[in-house]
C-alpha positions as CSV (number, residue, x, y, z in Angstrom):
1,X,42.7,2.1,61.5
2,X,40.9,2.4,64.9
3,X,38.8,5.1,64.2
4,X,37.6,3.4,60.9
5,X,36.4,0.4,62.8
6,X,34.8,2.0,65.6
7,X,33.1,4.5,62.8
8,X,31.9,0.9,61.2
9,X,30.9,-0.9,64.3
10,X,28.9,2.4,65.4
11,X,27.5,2.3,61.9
12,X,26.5,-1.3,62.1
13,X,25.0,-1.2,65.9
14,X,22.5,1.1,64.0
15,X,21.7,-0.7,61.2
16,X,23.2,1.9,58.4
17,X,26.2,-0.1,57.6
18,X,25.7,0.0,53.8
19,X,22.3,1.2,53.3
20,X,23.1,4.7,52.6
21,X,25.7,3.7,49.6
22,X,22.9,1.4,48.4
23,X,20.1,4.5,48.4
24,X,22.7,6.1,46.3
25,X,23.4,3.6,43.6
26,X,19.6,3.1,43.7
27,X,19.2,6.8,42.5
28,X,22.3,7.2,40.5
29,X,20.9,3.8,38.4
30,X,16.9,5.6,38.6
31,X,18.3,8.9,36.8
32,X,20.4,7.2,34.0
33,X,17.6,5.1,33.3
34,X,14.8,7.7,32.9
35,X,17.4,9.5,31.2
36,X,15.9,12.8,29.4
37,X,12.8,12.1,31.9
38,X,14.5,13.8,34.4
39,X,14.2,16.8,34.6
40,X,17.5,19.7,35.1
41,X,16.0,20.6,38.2
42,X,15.2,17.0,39.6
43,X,19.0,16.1,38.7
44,X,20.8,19.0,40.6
45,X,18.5,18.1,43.8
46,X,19.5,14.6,43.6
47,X,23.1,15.6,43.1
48,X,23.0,18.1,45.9
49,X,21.4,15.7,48.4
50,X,24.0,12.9,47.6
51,X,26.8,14.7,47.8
52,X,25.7,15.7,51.4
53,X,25.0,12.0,52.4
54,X,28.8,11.2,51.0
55,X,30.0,13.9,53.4
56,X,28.2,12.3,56.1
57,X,29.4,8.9,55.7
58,X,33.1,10.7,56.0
59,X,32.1,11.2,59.7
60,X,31.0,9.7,62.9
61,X,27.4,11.5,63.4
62,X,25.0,8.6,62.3
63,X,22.1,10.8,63.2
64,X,23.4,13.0,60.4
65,X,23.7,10.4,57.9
66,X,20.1,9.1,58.6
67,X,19.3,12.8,58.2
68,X,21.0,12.8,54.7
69,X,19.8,9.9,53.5
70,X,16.0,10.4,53.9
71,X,16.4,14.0,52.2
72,X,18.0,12.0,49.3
73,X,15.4,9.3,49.4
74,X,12.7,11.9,49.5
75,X,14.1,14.1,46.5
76,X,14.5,11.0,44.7
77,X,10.9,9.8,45.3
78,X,9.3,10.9,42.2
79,X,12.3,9.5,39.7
80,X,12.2,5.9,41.9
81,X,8.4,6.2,40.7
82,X,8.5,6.5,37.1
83,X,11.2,4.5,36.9
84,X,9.2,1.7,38.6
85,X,6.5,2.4,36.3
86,X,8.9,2.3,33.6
87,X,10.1,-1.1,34.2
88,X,6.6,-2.2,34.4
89,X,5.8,-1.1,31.3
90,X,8.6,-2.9,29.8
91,X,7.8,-5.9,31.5
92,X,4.3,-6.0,30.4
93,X,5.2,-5.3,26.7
94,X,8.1,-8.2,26.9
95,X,5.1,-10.4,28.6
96,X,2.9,-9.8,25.6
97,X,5.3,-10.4,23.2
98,X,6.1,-13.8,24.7
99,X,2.4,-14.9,24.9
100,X,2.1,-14.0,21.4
101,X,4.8,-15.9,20.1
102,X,3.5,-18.9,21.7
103,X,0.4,-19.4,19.8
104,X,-0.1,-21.9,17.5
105,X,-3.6,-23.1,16.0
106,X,-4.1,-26.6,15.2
107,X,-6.6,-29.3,14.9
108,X,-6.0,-32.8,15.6
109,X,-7.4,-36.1,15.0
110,X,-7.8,-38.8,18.3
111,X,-7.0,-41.9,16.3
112,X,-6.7,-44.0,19.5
């Protein structure tokens, strides 16, 4: 139990505590997303480079995790992208359709 919450406190003294499992959700939610978009090669890349940062976090080295976690955050780059732009696009279309429904033409008479 001691060596779990020094490797925590050492963790949290340099602000990784948490970050690096959040990059990989990040990813992991980015490639199910895109879905087909994603290419084989992108996908094994991505797999490779988080199972490295989940080896890692099983030790102490916090350089090494930092080290793991911008090589996943790099090979992920391009997937975070289009599935930004992705999002957008969905969020624009949703937008349209909202301001559309909206409209209704009418005259009216000021009988004041």
């Amino acid at each position: 139990m001691r060596k779990r919450t020094e490797r925590g406190r050492k963790k949290r003294i340099c602000g990784i505590d948490g970050f690096p499992d959040q990059v990989i959700f990040s990813v992991k939610k980015a490639v199910e997303d895109l879905g087909s978009e994603v290419t084989e090669q992108e996908k094994k890349d991505v797999d490779e480079k988080t199972e490295a940062l989940k080896k890692a976090l099983e030790g102490n080295d916090v350089e090494e995790i930092r080290r793991k976690k911008d090589e996943l955050l790099r090979a992920s780059q391009g997937i975070a992208t289009r599935a930004y732009q992705k999002a957008q696009q969905q969020q624009n279309q949703t937008d349209e359709k909202k301001d559309d429904d909206n409209v209704v033409e009418a005259e009216f008479d000021d009988v004041s």
